[in-house]
DRENDO-815079 format. One record per residue: residue number from 0; z negated, y negated, x negated of N, C-alpha, C, O in turn. Coordinates in Angstrom, 1 decimal. Layout:
// residues N
- NUM, Z, Y, X, Z, Y, X, Z, Y, X, Z, Y, X
...
This chain:
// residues 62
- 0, 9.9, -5.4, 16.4, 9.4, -6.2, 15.3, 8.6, -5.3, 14.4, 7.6, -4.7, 14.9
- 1, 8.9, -4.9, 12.8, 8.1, -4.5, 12.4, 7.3, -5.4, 11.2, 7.9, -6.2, 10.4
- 2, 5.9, -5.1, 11.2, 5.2, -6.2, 10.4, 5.4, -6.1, 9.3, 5.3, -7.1, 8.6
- 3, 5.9, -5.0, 8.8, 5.9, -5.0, 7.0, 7.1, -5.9, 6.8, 7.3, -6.4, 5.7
- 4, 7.9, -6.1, 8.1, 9.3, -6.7, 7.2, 8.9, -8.2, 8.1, 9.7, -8.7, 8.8
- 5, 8.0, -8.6, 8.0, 7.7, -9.8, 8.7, 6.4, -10.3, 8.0, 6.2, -11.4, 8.4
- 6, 5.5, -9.8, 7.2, 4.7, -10.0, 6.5, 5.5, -11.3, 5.1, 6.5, -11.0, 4.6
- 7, 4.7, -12.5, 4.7, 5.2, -12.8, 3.8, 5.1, -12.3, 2.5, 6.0, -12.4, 1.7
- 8, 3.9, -11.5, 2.3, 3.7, -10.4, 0.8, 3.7, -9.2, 1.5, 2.7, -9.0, 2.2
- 9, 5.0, -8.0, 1.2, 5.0, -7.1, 1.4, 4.0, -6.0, 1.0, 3.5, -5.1, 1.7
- 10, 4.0, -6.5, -0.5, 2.6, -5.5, -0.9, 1.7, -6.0, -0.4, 1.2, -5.3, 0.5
- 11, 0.9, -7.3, -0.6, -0.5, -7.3, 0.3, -0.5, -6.7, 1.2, -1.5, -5.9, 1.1
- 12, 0.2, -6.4, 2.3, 0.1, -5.8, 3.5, 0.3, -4.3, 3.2, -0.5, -3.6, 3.9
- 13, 1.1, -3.7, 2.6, 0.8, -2.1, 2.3, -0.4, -2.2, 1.9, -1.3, -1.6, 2.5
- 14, -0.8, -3.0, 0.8, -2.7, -2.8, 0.4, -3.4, -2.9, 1.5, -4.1, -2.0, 2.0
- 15, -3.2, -3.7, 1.8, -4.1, -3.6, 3.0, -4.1, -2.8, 4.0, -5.1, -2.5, 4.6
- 16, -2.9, -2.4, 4.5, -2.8, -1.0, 5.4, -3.3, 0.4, 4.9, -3.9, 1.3, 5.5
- 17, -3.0, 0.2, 3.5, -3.8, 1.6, 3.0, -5.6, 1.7, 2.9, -6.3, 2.7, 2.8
- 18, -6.1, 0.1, 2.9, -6.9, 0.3, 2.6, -7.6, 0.9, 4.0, -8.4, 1.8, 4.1
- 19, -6.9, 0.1, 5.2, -7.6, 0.1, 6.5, -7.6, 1.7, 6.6, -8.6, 2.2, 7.0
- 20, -6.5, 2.6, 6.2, -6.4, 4.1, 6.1, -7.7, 4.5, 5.6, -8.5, 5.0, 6.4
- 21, -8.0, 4.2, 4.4, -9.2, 5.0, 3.6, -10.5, 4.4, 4.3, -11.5, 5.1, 4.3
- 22, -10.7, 3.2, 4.9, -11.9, 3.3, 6.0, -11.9, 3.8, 7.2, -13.0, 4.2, 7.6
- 23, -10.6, 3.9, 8.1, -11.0, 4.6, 8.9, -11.5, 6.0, 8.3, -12.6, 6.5, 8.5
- 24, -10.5, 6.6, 7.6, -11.0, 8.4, 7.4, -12.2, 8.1, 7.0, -13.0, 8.8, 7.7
- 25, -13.2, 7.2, 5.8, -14.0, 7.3, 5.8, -15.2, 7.0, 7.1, -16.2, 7.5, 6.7
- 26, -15.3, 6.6, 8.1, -15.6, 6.3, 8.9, -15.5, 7.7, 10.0, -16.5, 8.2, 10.6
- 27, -14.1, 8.3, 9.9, -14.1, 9.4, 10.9, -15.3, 10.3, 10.3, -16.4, 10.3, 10.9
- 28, -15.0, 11.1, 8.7, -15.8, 11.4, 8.1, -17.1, 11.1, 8.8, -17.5, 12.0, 9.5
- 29, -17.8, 10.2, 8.6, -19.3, 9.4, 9.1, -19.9, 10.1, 10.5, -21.0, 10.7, 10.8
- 30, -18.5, 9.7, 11.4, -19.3, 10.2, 12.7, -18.3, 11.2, 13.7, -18.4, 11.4, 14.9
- 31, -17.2, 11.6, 12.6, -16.6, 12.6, 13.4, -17.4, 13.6, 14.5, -17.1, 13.9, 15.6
- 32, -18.5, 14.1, 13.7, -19.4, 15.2, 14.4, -19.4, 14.9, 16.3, -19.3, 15.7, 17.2
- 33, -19.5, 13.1, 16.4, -19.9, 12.8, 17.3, -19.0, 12.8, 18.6, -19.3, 12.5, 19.7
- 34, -17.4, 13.3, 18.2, -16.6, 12.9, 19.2, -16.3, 14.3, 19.3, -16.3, 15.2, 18.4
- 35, -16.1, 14.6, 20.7, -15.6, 15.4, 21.4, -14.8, 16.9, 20.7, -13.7, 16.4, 20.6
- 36, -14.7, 17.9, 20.3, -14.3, 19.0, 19.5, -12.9, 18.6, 19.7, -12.2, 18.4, 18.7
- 37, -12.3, 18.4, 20.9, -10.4, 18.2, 20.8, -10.1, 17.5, 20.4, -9.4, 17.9, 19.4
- 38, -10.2, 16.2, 20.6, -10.4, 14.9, 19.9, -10.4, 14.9, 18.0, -9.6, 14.3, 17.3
- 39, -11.6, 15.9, 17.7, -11.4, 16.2, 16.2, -10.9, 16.6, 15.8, -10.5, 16.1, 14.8
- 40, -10.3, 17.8, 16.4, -8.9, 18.6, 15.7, -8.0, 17.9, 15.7, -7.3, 17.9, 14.6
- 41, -7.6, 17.2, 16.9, -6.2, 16.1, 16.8, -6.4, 15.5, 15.7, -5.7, 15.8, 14.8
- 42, -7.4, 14.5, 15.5, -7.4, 13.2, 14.4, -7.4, 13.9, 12.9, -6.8, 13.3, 12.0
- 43, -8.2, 15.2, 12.8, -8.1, 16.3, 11.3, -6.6, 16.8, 11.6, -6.3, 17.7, 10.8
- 44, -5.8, 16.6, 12.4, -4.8, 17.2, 12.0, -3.9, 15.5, 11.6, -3.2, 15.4, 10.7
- 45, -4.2, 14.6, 12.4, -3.4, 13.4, 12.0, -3.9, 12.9, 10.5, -3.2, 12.2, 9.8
- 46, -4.8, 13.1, 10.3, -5.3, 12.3, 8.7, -4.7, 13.3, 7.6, -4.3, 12.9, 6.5
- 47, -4.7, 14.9, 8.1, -4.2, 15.6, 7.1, -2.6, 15.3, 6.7, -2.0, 15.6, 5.7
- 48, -2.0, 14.4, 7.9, -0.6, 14.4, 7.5, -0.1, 13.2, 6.4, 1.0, 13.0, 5.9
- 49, -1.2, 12.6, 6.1, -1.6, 12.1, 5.0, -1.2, 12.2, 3.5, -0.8, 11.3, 2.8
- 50, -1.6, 13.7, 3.4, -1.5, 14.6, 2.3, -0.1, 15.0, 1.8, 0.4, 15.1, 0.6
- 51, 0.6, 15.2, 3.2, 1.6, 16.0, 2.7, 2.7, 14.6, 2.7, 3.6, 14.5, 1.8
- 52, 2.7, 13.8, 3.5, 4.0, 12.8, 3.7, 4.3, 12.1, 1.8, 3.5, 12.0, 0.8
- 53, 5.5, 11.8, 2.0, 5.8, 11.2, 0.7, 6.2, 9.7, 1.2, 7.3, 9.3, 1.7
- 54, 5.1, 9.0, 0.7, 4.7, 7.7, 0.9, 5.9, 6.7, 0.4, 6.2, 5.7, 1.0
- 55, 6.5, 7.1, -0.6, 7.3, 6.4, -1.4, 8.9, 6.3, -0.2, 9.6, 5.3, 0.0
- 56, 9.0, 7.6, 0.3, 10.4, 7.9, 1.1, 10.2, 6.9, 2.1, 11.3, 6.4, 2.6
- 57, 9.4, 6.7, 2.5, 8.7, 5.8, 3.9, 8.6, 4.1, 3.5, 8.0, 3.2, 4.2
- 58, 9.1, 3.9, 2.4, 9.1, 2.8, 1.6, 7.6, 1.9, 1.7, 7.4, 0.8, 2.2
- 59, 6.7, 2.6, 1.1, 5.1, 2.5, 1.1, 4.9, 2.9, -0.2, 5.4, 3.9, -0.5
- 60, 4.0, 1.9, -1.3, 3.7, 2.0, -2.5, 2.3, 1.2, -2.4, 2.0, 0.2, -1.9
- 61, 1.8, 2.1, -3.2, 0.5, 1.6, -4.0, 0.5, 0.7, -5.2, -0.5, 0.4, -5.8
């Protein structure tokens, strides 16, 4: 089952997925310091992939 093709407004739900993105990182940001050094590298390496993915190919629009 995936939600985006089960959602009745497709975009609402990308909005809102992306927004949940930009609070968590904001949030990692906040208290990253606090979690464990391995832990941080993993999650700075998963948020960076962020950057590079092309959102559009993945059928995800802003």
């Amino acid at each position: 089952m995936n939600p985006r093709e089960s959602a009745e407004d497709s975009g609402e739900y990308e909005l809102r997925a992306m927004r949940l993105v930009a609070e968590f990182t904001k949030d990692f940001e906040k208290y990253g310091q606090l979690m464990p050094e391995e832990m941080r590298e993993m999650m700075s390496q998963i948020l960076s992939l962020g950057e590079t993915m092309e959102w559009e190919e993945m059928g995800i629009s802003i």
